[in-house]
PDB file of N, H, CA, C and O in Angstrom:
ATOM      1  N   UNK A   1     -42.522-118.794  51.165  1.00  0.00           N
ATOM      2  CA  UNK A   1     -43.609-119.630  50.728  1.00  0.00           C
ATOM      3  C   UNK A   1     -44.677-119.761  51.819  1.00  0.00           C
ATOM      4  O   UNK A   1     -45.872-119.770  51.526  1.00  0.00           O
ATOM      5  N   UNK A   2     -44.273-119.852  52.975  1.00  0.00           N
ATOM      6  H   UNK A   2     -43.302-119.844  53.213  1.00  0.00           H
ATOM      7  CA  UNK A   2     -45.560-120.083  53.997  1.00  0.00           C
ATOM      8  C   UNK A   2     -46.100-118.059  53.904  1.00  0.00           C
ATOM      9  O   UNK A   2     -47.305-117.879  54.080  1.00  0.00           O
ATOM     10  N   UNK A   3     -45.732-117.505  53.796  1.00  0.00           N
ATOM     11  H   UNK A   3     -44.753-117.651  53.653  1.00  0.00           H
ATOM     12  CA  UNK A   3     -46.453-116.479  54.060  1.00  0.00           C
ATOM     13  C   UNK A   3     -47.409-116.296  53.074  1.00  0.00           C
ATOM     14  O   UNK A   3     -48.257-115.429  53.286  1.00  0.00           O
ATOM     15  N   UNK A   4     -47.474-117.231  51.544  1.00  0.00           N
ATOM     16  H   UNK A   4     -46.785-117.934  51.372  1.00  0.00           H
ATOM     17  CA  UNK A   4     -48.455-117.258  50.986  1.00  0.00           C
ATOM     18  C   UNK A   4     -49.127-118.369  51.315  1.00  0.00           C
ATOM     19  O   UNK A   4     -50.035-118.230  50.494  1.00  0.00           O
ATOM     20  N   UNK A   5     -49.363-119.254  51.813  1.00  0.00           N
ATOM     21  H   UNK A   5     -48.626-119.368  52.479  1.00  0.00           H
ATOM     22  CA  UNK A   5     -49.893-120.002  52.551  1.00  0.00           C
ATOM     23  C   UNK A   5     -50.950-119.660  53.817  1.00  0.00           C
ATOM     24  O   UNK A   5     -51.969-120.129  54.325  1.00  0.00           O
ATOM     25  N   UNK A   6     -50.115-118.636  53.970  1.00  0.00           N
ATOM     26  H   UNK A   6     -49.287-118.255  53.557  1.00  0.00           H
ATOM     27  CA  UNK A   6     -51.035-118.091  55.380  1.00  0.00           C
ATOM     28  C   UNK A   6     -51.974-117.060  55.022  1.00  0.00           C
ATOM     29  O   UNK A   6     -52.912-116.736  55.751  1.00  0.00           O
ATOM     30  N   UNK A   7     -51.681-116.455  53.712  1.00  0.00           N
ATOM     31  H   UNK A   7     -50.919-116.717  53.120  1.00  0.00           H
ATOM     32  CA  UNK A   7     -52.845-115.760  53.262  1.00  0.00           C
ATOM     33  C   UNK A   7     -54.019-116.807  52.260  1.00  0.00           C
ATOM     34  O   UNK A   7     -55.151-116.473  51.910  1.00  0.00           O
ATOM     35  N   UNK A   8     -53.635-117.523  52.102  1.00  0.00           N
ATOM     36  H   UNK A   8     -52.715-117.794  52.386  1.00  0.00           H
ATOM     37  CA  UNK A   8     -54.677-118.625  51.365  1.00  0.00           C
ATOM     38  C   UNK A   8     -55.334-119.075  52.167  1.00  0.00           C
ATOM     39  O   UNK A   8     -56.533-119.185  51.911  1.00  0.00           O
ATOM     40  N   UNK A   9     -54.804-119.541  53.523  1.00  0.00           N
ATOM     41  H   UNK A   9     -53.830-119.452  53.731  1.00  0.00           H
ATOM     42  CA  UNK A   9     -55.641-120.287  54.571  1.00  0.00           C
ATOM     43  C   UNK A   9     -56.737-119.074  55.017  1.00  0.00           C
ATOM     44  O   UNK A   9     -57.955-119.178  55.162  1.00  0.00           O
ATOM     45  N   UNK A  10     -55.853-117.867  55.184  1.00  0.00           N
ATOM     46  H   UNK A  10     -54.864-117.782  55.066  1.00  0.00           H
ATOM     47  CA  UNK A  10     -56.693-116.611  55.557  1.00  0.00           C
ATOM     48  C   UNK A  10     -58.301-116.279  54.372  1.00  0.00           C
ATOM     49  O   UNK A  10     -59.381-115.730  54.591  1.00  0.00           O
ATOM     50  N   UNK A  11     -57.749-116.881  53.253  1.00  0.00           N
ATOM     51  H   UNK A  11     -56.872-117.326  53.076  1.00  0.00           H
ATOM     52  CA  UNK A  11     -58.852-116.235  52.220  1.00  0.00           C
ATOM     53  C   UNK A  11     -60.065-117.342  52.150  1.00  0.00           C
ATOM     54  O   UNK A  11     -61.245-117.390  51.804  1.00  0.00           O
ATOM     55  N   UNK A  12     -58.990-118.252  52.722  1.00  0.00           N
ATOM     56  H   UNK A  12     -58.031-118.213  53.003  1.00  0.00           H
ATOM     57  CA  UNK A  12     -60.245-119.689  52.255  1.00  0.00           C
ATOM     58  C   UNK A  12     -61.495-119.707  54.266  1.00  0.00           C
ATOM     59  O   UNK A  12     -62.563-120.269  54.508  1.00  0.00           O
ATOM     60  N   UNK A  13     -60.879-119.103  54.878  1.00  0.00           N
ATOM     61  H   UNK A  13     -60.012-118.646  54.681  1.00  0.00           H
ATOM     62  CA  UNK A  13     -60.969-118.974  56.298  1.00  0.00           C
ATOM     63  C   UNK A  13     -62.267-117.780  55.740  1.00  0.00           C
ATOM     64  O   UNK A  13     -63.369-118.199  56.094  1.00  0.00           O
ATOM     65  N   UNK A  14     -62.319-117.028  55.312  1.00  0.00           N
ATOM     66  H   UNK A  14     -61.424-116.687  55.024  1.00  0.00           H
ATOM     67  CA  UNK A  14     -63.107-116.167  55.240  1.00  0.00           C
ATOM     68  C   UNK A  14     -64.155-116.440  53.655  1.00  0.00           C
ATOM     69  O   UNK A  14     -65.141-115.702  53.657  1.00  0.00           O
ATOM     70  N   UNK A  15     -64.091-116.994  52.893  1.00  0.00           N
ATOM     71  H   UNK A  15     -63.291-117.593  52.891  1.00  0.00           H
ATOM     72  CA  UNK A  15     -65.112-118.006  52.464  1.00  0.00           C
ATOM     73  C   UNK A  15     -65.931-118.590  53.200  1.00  0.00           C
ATOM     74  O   UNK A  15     -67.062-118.236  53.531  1.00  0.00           O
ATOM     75  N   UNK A  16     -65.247-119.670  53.509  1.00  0.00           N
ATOM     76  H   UNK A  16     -64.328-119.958  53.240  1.00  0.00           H
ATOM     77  CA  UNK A  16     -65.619-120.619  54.115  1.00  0.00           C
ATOM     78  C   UNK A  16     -67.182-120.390  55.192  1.00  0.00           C
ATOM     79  O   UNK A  16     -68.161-121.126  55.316  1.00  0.00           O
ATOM     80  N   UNK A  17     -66.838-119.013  55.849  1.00  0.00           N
ATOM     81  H   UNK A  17     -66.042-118.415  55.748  1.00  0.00           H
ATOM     82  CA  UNK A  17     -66.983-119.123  57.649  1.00  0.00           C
ATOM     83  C   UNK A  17     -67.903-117.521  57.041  1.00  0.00           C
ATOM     84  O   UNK A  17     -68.192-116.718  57.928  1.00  0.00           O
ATOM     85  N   UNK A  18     -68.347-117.124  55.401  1.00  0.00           N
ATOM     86  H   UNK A  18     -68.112-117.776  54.681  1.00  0.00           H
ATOM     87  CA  UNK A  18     -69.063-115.862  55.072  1.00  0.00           C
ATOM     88  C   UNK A  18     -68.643-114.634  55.712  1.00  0.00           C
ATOM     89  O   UNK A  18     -69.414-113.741  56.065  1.00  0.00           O
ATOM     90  N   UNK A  19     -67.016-114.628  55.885  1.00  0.00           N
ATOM     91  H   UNK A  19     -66.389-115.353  55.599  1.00  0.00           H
ATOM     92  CA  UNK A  19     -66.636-113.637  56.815  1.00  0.00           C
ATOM     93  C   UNK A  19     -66.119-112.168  56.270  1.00  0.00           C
ATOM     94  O   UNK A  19     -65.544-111.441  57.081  1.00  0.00           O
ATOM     95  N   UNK A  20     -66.316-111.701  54.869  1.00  0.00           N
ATOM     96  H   UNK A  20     -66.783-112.292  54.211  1.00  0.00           H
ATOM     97  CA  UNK A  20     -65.817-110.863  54.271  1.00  0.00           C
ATOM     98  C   UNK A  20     -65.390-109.775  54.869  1.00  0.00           C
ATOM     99  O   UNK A  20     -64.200-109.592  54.611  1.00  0.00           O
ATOM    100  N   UNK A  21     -65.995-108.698  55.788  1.00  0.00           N
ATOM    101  H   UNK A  21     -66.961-108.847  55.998  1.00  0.00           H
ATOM    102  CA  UNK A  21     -66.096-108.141  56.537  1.00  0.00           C
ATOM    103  C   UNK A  21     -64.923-107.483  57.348  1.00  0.00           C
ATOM    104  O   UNK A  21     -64.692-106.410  57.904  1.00  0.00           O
ATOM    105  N   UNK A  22     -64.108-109.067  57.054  1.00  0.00           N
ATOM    106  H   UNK A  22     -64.296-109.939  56.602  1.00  0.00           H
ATOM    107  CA  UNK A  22     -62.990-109.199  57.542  1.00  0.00           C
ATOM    108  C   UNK A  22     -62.110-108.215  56.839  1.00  0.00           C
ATOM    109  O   UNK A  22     -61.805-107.078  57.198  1.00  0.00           O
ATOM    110  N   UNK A  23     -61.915-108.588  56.236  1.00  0.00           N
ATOM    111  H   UNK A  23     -62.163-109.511  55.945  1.00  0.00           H
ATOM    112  CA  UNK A  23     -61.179-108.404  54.564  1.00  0.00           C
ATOM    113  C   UNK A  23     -60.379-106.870  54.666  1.00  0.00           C
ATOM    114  O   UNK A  23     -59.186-106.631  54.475  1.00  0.00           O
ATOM    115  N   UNK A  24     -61.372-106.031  55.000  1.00  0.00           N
ATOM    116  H   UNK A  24     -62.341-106.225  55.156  1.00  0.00           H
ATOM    117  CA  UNK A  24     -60.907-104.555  54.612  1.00  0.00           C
ATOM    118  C   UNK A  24     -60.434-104.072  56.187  1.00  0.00           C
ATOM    119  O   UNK A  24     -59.984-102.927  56.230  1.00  0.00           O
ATOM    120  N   UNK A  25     -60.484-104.790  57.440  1.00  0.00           N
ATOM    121  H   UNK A  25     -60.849-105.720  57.405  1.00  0.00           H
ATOM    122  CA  UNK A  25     -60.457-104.541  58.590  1.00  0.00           C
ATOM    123  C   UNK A  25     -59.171-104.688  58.494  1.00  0.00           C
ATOM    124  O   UNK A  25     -58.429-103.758  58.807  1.00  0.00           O
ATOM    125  N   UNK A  26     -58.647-105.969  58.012  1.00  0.00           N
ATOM    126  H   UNK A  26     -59.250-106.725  57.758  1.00  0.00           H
ATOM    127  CA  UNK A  26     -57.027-106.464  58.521  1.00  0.00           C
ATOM    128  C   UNK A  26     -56.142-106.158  56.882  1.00  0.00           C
ATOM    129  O   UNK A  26     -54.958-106.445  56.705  1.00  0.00           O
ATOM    130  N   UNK A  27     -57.070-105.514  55.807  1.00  0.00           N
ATOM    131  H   UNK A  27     -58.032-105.281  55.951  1.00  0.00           H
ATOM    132  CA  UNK A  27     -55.978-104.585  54.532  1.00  0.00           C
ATOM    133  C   UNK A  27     -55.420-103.584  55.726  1.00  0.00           C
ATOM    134  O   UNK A  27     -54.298-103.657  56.225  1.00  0.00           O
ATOM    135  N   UNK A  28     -56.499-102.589  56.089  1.00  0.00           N
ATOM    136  H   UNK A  28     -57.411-102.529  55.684  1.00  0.00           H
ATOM    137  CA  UNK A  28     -56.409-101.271  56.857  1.00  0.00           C
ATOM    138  C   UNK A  28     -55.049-101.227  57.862  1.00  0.00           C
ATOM    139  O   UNK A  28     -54.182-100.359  57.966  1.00  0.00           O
ATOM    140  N   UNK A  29     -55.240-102.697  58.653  1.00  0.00           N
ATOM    141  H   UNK A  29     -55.944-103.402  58.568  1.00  0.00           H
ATOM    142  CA  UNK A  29     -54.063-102.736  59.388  1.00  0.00           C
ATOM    143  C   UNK A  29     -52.917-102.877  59.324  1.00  0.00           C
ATOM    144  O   UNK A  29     -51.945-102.351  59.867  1.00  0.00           O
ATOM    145  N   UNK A  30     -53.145-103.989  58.281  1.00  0.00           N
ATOM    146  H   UNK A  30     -53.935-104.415  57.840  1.00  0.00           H
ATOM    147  CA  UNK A  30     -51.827-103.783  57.241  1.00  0.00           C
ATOM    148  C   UNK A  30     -51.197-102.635  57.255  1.00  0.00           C
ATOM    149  O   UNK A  30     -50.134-102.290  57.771  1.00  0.00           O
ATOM    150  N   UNK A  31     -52.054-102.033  56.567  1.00  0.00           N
ATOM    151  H   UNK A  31     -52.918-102.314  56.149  1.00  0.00           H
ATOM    152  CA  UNK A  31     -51.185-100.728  55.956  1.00  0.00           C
ATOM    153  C   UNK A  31     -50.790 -99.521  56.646  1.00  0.00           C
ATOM    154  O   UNK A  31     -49.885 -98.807  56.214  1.00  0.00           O
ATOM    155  N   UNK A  32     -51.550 -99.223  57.892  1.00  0.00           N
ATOM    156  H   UNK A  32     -52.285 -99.804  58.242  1.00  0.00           H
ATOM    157  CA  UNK A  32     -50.988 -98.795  58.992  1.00  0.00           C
ATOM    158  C   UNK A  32     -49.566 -99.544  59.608  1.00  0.00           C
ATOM    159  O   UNK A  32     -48.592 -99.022  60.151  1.00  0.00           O
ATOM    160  N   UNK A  33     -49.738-100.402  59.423  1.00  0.00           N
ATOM    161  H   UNK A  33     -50.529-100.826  58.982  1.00  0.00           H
ATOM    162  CA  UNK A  33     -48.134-100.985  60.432  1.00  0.00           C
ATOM    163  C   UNK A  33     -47.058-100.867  59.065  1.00  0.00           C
ATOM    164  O   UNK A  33     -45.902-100.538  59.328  1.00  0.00           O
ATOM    165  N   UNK A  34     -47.293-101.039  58.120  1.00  0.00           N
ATOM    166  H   UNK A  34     -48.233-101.306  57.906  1.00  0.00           H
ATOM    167  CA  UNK A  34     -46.380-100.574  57.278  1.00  0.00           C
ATOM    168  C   UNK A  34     -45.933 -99.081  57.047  1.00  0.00           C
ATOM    169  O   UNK A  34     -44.902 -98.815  56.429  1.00  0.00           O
ATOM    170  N   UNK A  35     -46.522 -98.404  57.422  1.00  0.00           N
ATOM    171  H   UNK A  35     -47.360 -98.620  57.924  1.00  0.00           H
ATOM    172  CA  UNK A  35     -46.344 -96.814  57.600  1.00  0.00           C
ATOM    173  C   UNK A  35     -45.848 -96.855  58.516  1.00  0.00           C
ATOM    174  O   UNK A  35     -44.869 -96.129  58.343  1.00  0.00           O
ATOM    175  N   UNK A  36     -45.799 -97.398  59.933  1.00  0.00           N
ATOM    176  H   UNK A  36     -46.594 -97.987  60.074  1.00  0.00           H
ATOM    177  CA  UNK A  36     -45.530 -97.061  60.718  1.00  0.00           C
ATOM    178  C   UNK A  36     -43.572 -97.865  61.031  1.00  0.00           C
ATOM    179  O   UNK A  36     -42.694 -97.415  61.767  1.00  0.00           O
ATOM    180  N   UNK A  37     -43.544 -98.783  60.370  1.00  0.00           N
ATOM    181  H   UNK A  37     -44.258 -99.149  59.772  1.00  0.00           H
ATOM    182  CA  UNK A  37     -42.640 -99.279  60.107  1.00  0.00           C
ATOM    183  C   UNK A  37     -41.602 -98.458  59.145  1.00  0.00           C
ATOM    184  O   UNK A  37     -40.377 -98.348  59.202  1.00  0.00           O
ATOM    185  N   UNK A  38     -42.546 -97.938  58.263  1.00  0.00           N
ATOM    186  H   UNK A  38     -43.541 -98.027  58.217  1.00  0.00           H
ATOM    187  CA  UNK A  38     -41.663 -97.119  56.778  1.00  0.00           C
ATOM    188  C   UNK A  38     -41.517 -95.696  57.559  1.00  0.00           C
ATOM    189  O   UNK A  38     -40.705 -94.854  57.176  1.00  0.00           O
ATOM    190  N   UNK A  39     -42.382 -95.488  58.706  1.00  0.00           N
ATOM    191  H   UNK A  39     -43.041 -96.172  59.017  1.00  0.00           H
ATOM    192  CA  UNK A  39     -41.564 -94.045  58.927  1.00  0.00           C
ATOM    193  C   UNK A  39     -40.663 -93.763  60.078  1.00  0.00           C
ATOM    194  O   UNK A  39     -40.148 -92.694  60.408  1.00  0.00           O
ATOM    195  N   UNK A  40     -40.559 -95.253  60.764  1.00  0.00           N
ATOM    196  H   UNK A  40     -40.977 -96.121  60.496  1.00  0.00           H
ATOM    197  CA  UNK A  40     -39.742 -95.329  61.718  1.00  0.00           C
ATOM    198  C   UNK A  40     -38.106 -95.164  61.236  1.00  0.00           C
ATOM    199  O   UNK A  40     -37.158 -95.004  62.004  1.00  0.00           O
ATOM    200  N   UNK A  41     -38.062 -95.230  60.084  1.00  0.00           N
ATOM    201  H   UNK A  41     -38.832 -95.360  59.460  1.00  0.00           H
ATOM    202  CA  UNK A  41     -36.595 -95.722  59.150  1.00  0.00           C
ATOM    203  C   UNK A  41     -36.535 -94.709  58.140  1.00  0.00           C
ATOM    204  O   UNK A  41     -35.882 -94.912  57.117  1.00  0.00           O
ATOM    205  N   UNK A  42     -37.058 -93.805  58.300  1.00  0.00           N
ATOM    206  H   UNK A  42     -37.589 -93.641  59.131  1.00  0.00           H
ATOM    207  CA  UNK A  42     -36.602 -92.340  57.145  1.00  0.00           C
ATOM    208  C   UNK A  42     -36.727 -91.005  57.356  1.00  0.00           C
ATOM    209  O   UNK A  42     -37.015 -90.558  58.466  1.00  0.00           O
ATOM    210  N   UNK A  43     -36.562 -90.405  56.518  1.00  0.00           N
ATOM    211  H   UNK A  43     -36.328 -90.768  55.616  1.00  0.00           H
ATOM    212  CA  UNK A  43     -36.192 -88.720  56.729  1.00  0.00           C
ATOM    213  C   UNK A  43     -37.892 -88.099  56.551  1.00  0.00           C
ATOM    214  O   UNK A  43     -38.093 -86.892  56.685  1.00  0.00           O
ATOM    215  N   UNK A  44     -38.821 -88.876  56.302  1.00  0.00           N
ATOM    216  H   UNK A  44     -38.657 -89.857  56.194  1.00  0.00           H
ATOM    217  CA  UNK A  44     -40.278 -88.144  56.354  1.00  0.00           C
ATOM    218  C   UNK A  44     -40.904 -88.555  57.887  1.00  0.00           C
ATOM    219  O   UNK A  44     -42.088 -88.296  58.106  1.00  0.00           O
ATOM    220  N   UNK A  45     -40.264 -89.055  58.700  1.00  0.00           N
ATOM    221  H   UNK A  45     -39.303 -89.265  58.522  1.00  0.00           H
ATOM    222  CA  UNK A  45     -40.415 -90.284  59.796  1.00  0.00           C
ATOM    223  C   UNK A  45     -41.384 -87.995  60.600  1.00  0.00           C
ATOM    224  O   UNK A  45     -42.538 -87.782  60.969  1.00  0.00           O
ATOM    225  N   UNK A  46     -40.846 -87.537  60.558  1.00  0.00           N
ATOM    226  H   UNK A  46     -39.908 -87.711  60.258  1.00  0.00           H
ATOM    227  CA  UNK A  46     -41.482 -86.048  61.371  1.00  0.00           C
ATOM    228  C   UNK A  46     -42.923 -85.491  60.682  1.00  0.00           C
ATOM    229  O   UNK A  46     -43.684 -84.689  61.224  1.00  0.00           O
ATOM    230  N   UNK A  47     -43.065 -85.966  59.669  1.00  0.00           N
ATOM    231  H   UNK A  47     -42.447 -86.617  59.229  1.00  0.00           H
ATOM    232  CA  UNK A  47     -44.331 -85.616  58.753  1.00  0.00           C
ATOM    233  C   UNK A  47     -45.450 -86.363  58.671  1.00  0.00           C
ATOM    234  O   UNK A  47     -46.628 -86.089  58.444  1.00  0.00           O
ATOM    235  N   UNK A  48     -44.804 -87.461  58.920  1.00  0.00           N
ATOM    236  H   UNK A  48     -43.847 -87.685  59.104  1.00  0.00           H
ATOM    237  CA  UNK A  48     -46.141 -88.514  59.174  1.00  0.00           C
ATOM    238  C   UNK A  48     -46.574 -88.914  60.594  1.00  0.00           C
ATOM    239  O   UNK A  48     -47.457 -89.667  61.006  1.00  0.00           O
ATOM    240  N   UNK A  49     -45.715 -88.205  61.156  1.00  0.00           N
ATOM    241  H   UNK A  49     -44.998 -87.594  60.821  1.00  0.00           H
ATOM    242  CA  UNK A  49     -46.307 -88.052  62.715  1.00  0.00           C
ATOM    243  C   UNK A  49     -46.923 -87.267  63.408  1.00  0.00           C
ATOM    244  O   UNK A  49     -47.446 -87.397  64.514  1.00  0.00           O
ATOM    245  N   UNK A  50     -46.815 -86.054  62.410  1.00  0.00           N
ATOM    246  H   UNK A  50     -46.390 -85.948  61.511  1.00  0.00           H
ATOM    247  CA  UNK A  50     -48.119 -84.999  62.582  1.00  0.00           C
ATOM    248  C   UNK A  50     -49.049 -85.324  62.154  1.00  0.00           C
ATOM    249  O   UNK A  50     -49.908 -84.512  62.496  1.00  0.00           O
ATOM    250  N   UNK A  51     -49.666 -86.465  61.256  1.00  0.00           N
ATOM    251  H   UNK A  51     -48.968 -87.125  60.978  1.00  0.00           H
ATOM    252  CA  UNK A  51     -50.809 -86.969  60.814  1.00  0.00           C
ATOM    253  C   UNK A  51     -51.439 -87.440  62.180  1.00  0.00           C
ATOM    254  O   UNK A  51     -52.550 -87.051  62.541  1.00  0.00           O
ATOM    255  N   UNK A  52     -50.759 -88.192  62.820  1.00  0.00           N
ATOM    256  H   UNK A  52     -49.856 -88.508  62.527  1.00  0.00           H
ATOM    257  CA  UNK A  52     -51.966 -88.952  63.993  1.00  0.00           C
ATOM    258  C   UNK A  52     -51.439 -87.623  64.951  1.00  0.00           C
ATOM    259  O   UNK A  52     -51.902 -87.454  66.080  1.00  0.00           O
TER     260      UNK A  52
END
């Protein structure tokens, strides 16, 4: 439950303060650390490391 909390405070934080900008900076990162997490733990973990 707080981790939706912390994205509400995050969404109302960037309302609030006209910060949109934000928005697609910290999706992006997201989803890098989740790759990087998802390929630390599997059998494609050699394929996605020739990407970077």
């Amino acid at each position: 439950m707080a981790k939706w909390e912390l994205v509400k405070e995050f969404w109302d934080f960037l309302k609030h303060r006209k910060r949109y900008w934000l928005a697609p900076i910290v999706l992006i990162i997201m989803l890098l650390s989740f790759l990087f997490v998802f390929a630390q733990s599997s059998a494609i973990a050699p394929f996605i490391y020739t990407l970077f």
